[in-house]
C-alpha positions in Angstrom: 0.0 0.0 0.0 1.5 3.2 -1.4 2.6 5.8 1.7 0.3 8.2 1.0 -2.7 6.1 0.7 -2.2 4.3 3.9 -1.4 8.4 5.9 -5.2 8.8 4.3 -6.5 6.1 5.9 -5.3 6.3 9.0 -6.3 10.4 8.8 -9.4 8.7 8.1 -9.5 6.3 11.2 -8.7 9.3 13.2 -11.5 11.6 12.1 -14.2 8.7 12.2 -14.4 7.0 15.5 -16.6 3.9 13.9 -13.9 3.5 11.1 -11.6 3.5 13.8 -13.7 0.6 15.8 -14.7 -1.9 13.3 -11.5 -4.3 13.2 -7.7 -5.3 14.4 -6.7 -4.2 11.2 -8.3 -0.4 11.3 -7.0 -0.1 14.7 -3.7 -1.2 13.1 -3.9 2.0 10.5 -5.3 4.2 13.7 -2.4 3.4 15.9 -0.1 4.2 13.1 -1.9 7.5 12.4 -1.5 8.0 16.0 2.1 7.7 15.7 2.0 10.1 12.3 0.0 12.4 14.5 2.1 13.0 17.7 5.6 12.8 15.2 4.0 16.1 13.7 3.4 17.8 16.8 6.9 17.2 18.3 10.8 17.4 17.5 11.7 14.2 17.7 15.0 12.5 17.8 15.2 8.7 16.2 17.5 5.6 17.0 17.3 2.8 14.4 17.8 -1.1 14.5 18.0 -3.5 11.0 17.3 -7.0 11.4 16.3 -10.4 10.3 13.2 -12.6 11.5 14.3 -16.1 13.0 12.1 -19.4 12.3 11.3 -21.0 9.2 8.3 -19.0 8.2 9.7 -15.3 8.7 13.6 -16.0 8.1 13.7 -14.4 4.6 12.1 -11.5 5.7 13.8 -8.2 7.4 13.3 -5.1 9.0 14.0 -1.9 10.3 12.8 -0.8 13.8 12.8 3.0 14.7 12.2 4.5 17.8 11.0 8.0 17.9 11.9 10.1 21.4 10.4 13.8 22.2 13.4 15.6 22.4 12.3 18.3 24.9 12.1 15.7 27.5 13.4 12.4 26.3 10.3 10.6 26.0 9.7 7.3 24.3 6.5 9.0 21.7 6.7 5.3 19.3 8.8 2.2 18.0 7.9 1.6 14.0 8.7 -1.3 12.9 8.6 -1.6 8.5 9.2 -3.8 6.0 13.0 -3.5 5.4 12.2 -4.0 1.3 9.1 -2.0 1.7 9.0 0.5 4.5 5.3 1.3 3.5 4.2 -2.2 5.0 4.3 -1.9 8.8 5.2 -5.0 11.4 4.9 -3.6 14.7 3.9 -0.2 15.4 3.7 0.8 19.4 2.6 4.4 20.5 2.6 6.4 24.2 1.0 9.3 25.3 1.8 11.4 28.2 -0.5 13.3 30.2 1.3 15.6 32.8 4.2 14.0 32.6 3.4 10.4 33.4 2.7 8.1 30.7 -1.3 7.6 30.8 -1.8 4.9 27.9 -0.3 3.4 24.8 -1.3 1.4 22.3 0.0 -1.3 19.9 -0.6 -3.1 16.9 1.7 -6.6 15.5 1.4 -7.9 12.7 3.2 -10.9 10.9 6.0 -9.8 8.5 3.9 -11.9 5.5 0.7 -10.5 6.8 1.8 -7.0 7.8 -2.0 -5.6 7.1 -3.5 -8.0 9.7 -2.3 -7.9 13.0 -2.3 -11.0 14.7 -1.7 -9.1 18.3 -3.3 -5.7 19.6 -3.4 -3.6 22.9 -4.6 -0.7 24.7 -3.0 -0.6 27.7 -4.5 2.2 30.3 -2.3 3.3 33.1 -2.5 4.3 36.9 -0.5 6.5 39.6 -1.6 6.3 43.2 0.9 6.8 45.4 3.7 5.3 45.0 2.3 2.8 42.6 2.4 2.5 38.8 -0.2 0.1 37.3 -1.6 -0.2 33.5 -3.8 -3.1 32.5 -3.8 -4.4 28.9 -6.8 -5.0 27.2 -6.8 -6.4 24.0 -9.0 -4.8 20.4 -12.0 -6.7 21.8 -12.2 -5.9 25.2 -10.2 -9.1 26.6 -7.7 -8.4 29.5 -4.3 -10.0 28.6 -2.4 -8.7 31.7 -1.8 -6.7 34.6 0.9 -5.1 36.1 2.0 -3.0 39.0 5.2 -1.6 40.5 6.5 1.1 43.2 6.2 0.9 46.9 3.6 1.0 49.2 3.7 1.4 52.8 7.4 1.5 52.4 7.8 -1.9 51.0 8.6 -2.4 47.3 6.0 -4.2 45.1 5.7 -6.0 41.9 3.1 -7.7 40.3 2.4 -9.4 37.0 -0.7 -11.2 35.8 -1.9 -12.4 33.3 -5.5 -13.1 32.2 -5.0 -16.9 33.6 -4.0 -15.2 37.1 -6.4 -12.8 37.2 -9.8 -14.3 39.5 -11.8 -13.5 42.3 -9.4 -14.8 44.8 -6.3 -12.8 43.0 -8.3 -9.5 42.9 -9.2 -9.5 46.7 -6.5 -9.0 48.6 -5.4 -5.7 49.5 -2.4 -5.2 48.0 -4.6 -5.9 44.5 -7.1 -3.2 45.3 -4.4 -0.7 46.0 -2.9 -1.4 43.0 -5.3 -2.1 39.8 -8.4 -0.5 42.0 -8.6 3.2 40.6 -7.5 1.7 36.9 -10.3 2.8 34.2 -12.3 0.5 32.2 -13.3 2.7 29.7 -11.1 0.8 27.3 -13.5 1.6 23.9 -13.0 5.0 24.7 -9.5 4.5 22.9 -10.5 1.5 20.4 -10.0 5.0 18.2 -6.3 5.3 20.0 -6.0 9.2 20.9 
């Protein structure tokens, strides 16, 4: 898909929140119009990776992975990831915003190298500060939690969790140190199925 056309379309994701909802591959062009979006509005500095796919079914493919950092205040803004014979298909693309300072969600898209239109992986993660605690839970495109995670201290003790959707249960999520963690996350995860 020719550079130009696939900027449209994800202008296009951006400006229609129902275009933006309807599949893993839209929010694939919406995360990368995201990335488009937020790369306009800041100066940004790059750091750049080549490489080749391992395993039999993505070895002859290969890649270029770019990360793009505000450079005001060093921020991680997006990692690219293109087609190294055709940077106008896209692997992987991963996007953060900030809010305040803090980074308040980010969202991804991953796609197979042969497939790079179809992502076989996507996630809005939504994150949390209370405290001394920094949580985000991951949902995926349709709603499913894949993990959870929290760090800091509380109560002068260090913590560290990490669960994913097999761990997560009644009897996980009712202990205290749960509740302090994951307790004031949103929910409101369709709110950014259009990532914004």
């Amino acid at each position: 898909m020719p550079r130009y056309l696939f900027s449209i379309l994800g202008l296009l994701c951006l400006a229609a929140p129902t275009f933006g909802a309807s599949s893993p591959a839209d929010f694939h062009r919406a995360v990368y119009a995201l990335y488009e979006q937020l790369s306009a509005q800041h100066e940004i500095r790059t750091e750049e990776e080549t490489g080749r796919y391992e395993g039999a079914a993505a070895a002859r493919y290969r890649y270029v992975d770019t990360r793009y950092y505000d450079v005001a205040n060093g921020h991680l803004l997006a990692r690219v990831r293109r087609d190294a014979a055709d940077p106008d298909l896209v692997h992987i693309v991963e996007v953060n915003v900030y809010e305040q300072g803090h980074l308040d969600r980010d969202f991804g898209s991953i796609s197979m190298p042969w497939a790079p239109l179809h992502p076989v992986r996507t996630f809005i993660n939504l994150h949390n500060y209370t405290g001394g605690l920094h949580s985000f839970r991951q949902y995926d495109f349709f709603g499913q939690v894949d993990n959870e995670f929290c760090e800091g201290h509380l109560a002068g003790k260090p913590v560290r969790i990490a669960l994913d959707s097999s761990d997560i249960n009644a009897e996980s999520s009712a202990t205290p140190l749960y509740k302090a963690c994951f307790d004031g996350l949103r929910k409101d995860w369709t709110s950014y199925l259009v990532p914004h």
